[in-house]
Residue, then its C-alpha position, 0 to 999 in steps of 0.5 A: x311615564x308612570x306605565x315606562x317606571x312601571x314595566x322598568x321596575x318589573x325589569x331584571x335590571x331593577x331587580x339586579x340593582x336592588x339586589x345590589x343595593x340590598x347587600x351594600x348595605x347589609x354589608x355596611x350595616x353588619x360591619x357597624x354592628x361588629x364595630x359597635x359589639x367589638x367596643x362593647x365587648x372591650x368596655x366589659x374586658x377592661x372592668x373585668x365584669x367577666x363570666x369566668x364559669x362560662x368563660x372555661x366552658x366556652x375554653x372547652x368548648x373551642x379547644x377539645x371540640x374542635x381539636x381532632x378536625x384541626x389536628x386532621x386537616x393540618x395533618x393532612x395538608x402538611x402530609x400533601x404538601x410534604x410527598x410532592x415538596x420532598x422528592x423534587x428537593x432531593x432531585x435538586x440536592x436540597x434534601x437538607x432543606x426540607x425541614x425548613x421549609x415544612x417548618x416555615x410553611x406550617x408556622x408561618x401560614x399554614x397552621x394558622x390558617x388551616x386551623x382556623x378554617x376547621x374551626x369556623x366551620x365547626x365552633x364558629x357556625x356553632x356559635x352563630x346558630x345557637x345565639x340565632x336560634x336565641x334570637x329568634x324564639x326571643x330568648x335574648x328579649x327574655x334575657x334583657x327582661x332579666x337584666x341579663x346584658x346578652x353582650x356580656x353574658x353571650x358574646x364576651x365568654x366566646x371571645x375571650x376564649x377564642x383569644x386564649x385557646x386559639x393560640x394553643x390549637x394552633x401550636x398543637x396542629x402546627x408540632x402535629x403538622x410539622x411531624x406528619x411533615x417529617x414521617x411523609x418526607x420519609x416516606x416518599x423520599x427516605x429523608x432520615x430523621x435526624x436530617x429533617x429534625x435538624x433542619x427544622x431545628x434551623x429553619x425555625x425562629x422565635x419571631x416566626x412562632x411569636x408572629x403565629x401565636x399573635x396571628x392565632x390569638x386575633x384569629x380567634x377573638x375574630x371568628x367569635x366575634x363575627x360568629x356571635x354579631x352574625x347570630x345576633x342580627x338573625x331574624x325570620x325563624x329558622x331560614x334566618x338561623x340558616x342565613x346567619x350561619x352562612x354569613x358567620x362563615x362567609x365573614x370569618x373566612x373573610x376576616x381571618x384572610x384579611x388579617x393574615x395579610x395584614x400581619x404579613x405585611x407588619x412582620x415579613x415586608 
C-alpha cells in the first residue's frame, strides 16, 4: 500500500491536484487579505487619519503619469472602431447616428474600460512591485518598528487617489476618444462635423456620464487596491516581486471586469 501511495504521489495526476489545491487556496486567501485591507483602509478614511502630502503625490502620480498612455489607447481604440463603424453607417443611411453611437460606446464602456487597462499595466504593476520590493527587504517590518502603520502609510494614499483622479483620466480620454471619433469618421466617410457634433450633442446623457464617473471612481480604488494587498503578500525575493506584479494585473484585469458588469446590470437592465 505504502509502495502504490508512493509511485501514485510521483504521478502527474497528483501533482496536477496539488497544483490545483494550491491556487484554490491562494485564491481564497488573497481574496480574504483584500476583504481584511479594503476595512482597514475604510476605518482610516472615516476617522480621517489621512496622509494628505501623500495623498497629492500619489494623485500626481496615477493621474499625469499614466495620462499620455490612456489618451493613446482610448484614442486609438475609438479611431479604429470609428473607420469600420462610419462607412457601413452611411451605406445603411444612418450617417446621422454615428456620433451617438461613438458617444455611447466610449462613455458607456469604452472609456472606462480601456483606461483602466492602461492604467493597471502602468501605476497598478507600478504599485505592486515597489510595496513587493518593500516586503521583501523588510522595509515594512521596519516601518512597523517605527509604529508606522504600512495600511495606512502605504495603502490608504493610493486608494484614495485612485478613487479621486481615476474619474478625471477617464473623462479626459473618453472627450479625446470621442474627438478622434469625429476626425476618423471624417476621414473615412466625410461625416461633416456639425453632423457628428450634433449627434453626440443628442446621444449623450446625464445618466450615462454619472454611471462612467462612478464606474471610473470604483475602478480606481479597485486597481489600488489589489495592486497594494498583491504587493504586500510578496514574498521569495525578487521572484516573488515578479509573481506579485502579475498577480496585480491578472486580478485587477479581473476586478474591473467584474464591476463593469455589475454596474451594468444596476444601471442599463
Amino acid at each position: 500500500m505504502n509502495a502504490f501511495l508512493n509511485l501514485f504521489k510521483q504521478s502527474a495526476t497528483y501533482n496536477l491536484y496539488r497544483l490545483l489545491i494550491k491556487e484554490v487556496t491562494d485564491f481564497f486567501e488573497t481574496l480574504g487579505e483584500m476583504g481584511i485591507r479594503l476595512l482597514q483602509v475604510l476605518k482610516f478614511i472615516l476617522k480621517g487619519e489621512l496622509h494628505w502630502r501623500k495623498i497629492i503625490d500619489e494623485c500626481s502620480r496615477f493621474a499625469w503619469d499614466s495620462l499620455p498612455i490612456t489618451l493613446s489607447i482610448v484614442g486609438m481604440s475609438c479611431i479604429i472602431i470609428s473607420m469600420q463603424l462610419s462607412p457601413e453607417m452611411v451605406k445603411q443611411g444612418g450617417e446621422k447616428f454615428v456620433g451617438a453611437l461613438m458617444a455611447l460606446v466610449v462613455t458607456r464602456e469604452l472609456g472606462a474600460i480601456m483606461a483602466g487597462f492602461a492604467i493597471i499595466s502602468m501605476i497598478g504593476s507600478s504599485y505592486a512591485s515597489e510595496i513587493a520590493t518593500m516586503r521583501v527587504t523588510e522595509q515594512i517590518d521596519a516601518l512597523k518598528v517605527l509604529k508606522v502603520n504600512p495600511i495606512r502609510y502605504l495603502f490608504v494614499p493610493k486608494v484614495v487617489a485612485g478613487f479621486i483622479m481615476m474619474p478625471i483620466v477617464v473623462v479626459i480620454a473618453s472627450l479625446f476618444g470621442i474627438i478622434c471619433g469625429g476626425v476618423a469618421a471624417h476621414l473615412s466617410a466625410h461625416i461633416s462635423k456639425l453632423n457628428y457634433i450634433s449627434s453626440v450633442w443628442q446621444g449623450l446623457f446625464v445618466k450615462d456620464i454619472n454611471v462612467c464617473i462612478l464606474k471610473s471612481a470604483l475602478f480606481g480604488a479597485a486597481i489600488s487596491l489589489i495592486s497594494s494587498c498583491c504587493g504586500y503578500l510578496a514574498y521569495g525575493g525578487a521572484k516573488g516581486v515578479g509573481i506579485a506584479t502579475t498577480k496585480a494585473v491578472v486580478w485587477s484585469f479581473v476586478a474591473i471586469t467584474i464591476i463593469d458588469y455589475l454596474i451594468a446590470l444596476i444601471f442599463f437592465f
